[in-house]
C-alpha positions in Angstrom: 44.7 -22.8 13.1 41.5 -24.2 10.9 40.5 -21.9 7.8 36.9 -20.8 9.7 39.2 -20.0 13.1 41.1 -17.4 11.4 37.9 -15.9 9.9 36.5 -15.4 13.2 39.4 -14.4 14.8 39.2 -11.4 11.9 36.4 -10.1 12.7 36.3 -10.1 16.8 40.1 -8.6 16.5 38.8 -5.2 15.4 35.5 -5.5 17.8 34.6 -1.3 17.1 34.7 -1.4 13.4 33.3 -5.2 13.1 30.3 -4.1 15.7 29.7 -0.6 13.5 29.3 -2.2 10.7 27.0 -4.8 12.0 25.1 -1.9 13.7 24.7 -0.2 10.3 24.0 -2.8 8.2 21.0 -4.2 10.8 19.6 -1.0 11.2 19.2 -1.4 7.3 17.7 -5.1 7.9 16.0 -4.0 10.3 14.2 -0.7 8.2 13.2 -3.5 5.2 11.6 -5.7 7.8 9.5 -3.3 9.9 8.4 -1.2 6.9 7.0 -4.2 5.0 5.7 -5.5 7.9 3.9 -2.3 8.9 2.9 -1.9 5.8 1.4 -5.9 5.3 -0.1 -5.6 8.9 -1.7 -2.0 7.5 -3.4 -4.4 4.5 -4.3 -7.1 7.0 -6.4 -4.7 8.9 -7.9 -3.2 6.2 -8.7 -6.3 5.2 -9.8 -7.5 8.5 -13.0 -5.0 8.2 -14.3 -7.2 5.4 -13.4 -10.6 6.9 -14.8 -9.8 10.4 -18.5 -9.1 8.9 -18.5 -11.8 6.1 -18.4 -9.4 3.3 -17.9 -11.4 -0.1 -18.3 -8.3 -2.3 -17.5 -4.3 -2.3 -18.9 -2.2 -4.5 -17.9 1.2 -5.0 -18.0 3.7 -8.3 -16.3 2.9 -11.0 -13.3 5.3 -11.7 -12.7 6.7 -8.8 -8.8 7.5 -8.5 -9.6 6.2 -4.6 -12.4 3.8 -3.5 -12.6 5.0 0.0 -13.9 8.2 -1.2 -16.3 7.1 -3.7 -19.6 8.1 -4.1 -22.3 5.8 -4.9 -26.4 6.1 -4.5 -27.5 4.5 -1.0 -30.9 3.0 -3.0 -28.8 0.3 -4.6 -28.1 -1.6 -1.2 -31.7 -2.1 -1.7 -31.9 -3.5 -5.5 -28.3 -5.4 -5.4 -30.0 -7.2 -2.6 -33.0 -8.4 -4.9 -30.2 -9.7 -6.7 -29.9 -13.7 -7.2 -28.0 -15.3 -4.5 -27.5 -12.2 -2.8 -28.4 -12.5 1.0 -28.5 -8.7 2.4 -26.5 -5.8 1.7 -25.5 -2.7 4.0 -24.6 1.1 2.6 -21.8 2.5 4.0 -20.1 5.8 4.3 -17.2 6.1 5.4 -15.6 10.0 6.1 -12.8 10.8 8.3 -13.6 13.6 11.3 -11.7 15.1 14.6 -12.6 15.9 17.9 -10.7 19.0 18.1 -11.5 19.9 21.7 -9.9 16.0 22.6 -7.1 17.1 20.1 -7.4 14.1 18.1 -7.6 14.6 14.4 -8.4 12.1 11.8 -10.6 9.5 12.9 -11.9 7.0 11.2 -16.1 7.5 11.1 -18.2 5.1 9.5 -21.9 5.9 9.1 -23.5 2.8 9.5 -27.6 2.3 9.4 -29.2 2.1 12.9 -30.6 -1.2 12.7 -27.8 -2.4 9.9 -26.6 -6.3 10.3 -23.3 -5.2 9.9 -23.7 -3.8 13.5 -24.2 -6.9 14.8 -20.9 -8.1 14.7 -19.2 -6.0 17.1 -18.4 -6.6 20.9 -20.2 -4.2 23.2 -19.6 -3.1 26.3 -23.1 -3.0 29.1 -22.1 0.6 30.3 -20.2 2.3 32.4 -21.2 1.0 35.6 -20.8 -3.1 34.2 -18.1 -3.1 31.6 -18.3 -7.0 31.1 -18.4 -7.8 26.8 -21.5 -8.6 25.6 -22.3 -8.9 21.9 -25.1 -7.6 19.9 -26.9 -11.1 20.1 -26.6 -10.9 23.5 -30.1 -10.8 25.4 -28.8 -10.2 28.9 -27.0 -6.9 28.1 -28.6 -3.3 29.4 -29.7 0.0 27.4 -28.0 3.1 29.1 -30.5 3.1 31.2 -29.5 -0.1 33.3 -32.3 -1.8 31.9 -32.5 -5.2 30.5 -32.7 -5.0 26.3 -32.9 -7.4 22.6 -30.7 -6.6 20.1 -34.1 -4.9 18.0 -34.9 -2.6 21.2 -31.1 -1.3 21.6 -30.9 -0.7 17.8 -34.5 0.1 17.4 -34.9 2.1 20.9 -36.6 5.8 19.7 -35.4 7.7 23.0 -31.7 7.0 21.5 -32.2 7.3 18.2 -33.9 11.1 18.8 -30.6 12.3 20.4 -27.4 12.3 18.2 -25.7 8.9 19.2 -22.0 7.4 18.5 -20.8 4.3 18.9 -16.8 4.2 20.2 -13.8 1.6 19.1 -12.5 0.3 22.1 -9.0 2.3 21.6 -10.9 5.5 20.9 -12.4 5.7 23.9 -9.6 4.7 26.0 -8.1 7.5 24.7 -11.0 9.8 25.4 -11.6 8.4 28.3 -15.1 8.0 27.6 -18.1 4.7 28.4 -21.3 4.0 27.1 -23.5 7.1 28.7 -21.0 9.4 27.7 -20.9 11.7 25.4 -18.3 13.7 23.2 -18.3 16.7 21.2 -18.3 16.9 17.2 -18.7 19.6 15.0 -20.1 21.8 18.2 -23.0 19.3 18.8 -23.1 16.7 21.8 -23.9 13.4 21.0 -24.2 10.6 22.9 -21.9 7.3 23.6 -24.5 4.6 23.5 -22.1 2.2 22.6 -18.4 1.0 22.9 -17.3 -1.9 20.9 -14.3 -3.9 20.3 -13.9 -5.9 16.5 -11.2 -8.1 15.1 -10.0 -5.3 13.0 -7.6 -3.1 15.1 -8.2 0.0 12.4 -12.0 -0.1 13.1 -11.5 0.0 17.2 -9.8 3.4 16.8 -13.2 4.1 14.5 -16.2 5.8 15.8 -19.7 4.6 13.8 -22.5 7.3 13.3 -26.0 6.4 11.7 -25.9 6.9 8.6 -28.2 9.4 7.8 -26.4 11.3 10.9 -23.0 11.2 8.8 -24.9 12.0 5.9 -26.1 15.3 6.7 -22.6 16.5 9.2 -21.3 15.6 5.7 -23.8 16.9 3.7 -23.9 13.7 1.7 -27.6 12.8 1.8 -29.0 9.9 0.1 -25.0 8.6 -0.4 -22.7 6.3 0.5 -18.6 5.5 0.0 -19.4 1.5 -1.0 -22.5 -1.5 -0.4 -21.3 -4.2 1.2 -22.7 -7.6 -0.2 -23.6 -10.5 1.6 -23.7 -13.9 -0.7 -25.9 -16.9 0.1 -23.3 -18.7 -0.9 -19.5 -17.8 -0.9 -18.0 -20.3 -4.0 -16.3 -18.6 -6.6 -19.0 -19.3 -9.6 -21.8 -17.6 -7.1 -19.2 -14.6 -6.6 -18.5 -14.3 -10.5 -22.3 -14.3 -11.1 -23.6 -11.7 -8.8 -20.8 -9.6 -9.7 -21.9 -9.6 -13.4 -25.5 -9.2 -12.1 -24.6 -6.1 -10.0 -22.4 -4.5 -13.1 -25.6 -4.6 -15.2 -27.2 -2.5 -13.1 -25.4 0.4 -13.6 -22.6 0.9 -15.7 -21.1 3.3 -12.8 -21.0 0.5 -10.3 -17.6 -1.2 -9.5 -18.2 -4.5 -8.0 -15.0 -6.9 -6.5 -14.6 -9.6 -4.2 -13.6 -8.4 -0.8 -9.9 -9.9 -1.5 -9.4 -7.8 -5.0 -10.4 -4.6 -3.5 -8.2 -4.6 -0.7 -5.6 -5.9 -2.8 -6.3 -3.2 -6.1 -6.8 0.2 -3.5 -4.6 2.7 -4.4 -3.8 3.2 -0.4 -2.6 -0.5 -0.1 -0.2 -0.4 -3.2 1.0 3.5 -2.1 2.0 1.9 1.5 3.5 -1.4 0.0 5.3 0.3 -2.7 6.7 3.4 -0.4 8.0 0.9 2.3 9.7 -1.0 0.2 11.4 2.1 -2.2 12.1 3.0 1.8 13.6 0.0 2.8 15.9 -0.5 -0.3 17.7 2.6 -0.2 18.4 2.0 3.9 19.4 -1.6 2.1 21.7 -0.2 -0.1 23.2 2.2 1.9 23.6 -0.7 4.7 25.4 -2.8 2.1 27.9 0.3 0.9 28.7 0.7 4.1 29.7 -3.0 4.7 31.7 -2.9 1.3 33.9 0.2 2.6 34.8 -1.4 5.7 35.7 -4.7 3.7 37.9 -2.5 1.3 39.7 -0.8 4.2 40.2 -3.9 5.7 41.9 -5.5 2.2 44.0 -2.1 2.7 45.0 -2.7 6.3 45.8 -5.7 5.6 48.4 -5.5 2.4 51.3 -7.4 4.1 48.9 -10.4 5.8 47.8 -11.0 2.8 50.9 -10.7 1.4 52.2 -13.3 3.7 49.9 -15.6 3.1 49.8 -15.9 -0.7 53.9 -16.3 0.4 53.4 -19.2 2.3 51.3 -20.8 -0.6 47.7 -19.6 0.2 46.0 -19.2 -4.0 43.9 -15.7 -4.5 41.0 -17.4 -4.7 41.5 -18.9 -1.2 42.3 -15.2 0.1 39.1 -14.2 -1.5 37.1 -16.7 -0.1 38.3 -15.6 3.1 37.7 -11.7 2.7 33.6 -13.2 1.7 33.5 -15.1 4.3 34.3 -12.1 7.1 32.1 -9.9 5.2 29.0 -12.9 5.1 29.4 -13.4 8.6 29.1 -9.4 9.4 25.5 -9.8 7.4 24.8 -13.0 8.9 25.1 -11.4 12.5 23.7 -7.7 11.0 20.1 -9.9 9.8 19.4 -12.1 13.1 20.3 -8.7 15.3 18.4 -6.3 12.4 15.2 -8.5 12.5 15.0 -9.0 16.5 15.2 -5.4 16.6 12.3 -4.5 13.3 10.1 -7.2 16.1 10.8 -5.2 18.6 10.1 -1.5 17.1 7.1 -3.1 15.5 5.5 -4.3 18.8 6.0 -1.4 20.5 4.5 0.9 17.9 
């Protein structure tokens, strides 16, 4: 019998214990792989918010313990954007609300200006009677009214704008079971679904976007906004370092970073990254404590084997090597069966 024969013959001759362990130790593998994962996708689409509307810088107020509840003054969108080699700018507040009546809590609510660029990026729906995509650039999409409409006129339209109007993620209003025409209930008040869109970033279709003067006074937050999103002429790293120097001698409260260093410095990112991975360790270690005590009680069981073979001439370290090798291939088995499963759980969540 070869060396690597009697190894496996080891391990499938005590198939319970050898598949426990396995179980326990890829349940572990499989914890450190889903939590960073979930956590890395989390970044990604936070990220993804930026990327999908060409946003090359963020700025926020300076020392706030968390950026996504700053506060700065909505009248700087307007002089960063008589910056040099800015292009346009766009206040946004961002607040988080519930629909209590639909029972869902916590929803991401951006208030975003009426006729704001930044709106133009997202995927709309016609309404609810033609629910083929159209985007915002789109001149053969309808009003709510059925009626053919520019991007100015559905952005611009006064009849809308004089009735409190939404705009739904594509997730939040399968989920509420609402369409363009709609309407849902906030704070007591109606307001009316006169748009359902769908973006690249899967945290902002679960979003709802408000004008922002709207958000402003449900949040009574008039004349502010969480951050100003800046739009460069040109995206190169010296243009970047420039009109973020420019838009820091404005004001000494302004924090301006490239899109990337935001994401990457907010305290929610690191929290996530650093809790999934304190998470996935300890399953990790308890995984690998658990693999050691069955190896142990294995050396136990097997006194007189191994007895038998360091008789027959087999050196410790050979016997050793042997004892690694079962316990290598447990792991080996434990990681490819611990990361199909972390795929798994973190496709179906």
């Amino acid at each position: 019998m070869r060396f690597t024969s009697l190894v496996w013959k080891n391990l499938v001759r005590r198939p319970l214990r050898s598949a426990l362990t396995t179980l326990a130790l890829a349940t572990a593998i499989a914890a450190v792989v889903a939590l960073t994962g979930i956590a890395q996708g989390f970044s990604q689409s936070f990220a993804g918010i930026y990327a999908a509307h060409s946003i090359d810088i963020v700025v926020s107020r300076e020392g706030s313990a968390d950026r996504l509840s700053s506060s700065v003054d909505e009248g700087f969108a307007s002089k960063i954007e008589g910056l040099p080699g800015v292009l346009r700018t766009a206040a946004v507040l961002l607040e988080t609300l519930s629909l209590e009546e639909d029972g869902i809590f916590g929803i991401p609510t951006m208030g975003i200006a009426a006729n704001s660029w930044l709106r133009a990026d997202y995927e709309l729906e016609l309404d609810q009677f033609d629910t083929a995509p159209y985007r915002n650039d789109d001149t053969k999409r309808r009003n709510i009214n059925g009626l053919p409409t520019n991007a100015e006129t559905v952005l611009e339209n006064s009849s809308v704008q004089a009735e409190r109007s939404v705009w739904l993620g594509i997730h939040l209003a399968d989920r509420l079971n609402v369409r363009t025409g709609g309407a849902i209930v906030l704070f007591d008040e109606r307001y009316q679904v006169t748009g359902v869109f769908r973006s690249p970033s899967t945290w902002e279709n679960g979003a709802m976007i408000l004008p922002l003067s709207q958000l402003q006074s449900l949040t009574d937050r008039k004349g502010q906004a969480t951050y100003v999103n800046v739009d460069l002429v040109s995206a190169s790293t010296e243009n970047a370092k420039q009109a973020i120097a420019a838009i820091a001698a404005l004001d000494a409260k302004l924090l301006p970073l490239a899109t990337k260093d935001f994401v990457e410095t907010d305290t929610r990112m690191q929290l996530a990254a650093a809790m999934a991975w304190m998470t996935s360790m300890i399953a990790l270690i308890l995984g690998s404590i658990g693999t050691l005590n069955t190896m142990l009680t294995s050396v136990m069981e097997r006194t007189r084997e191994i007895g038998i073979l360091r008789a027959i001439g087999w050196p410790r370290r050979r016997v050793v090597y042997m004892i690694l090798l079962e316990s290598c291939g447990l792991a080996m088995f434990a990681a490819v069966f611990g990361t199909l499963l972390a795929l798994m759980l973190t496709w179906a969540l």
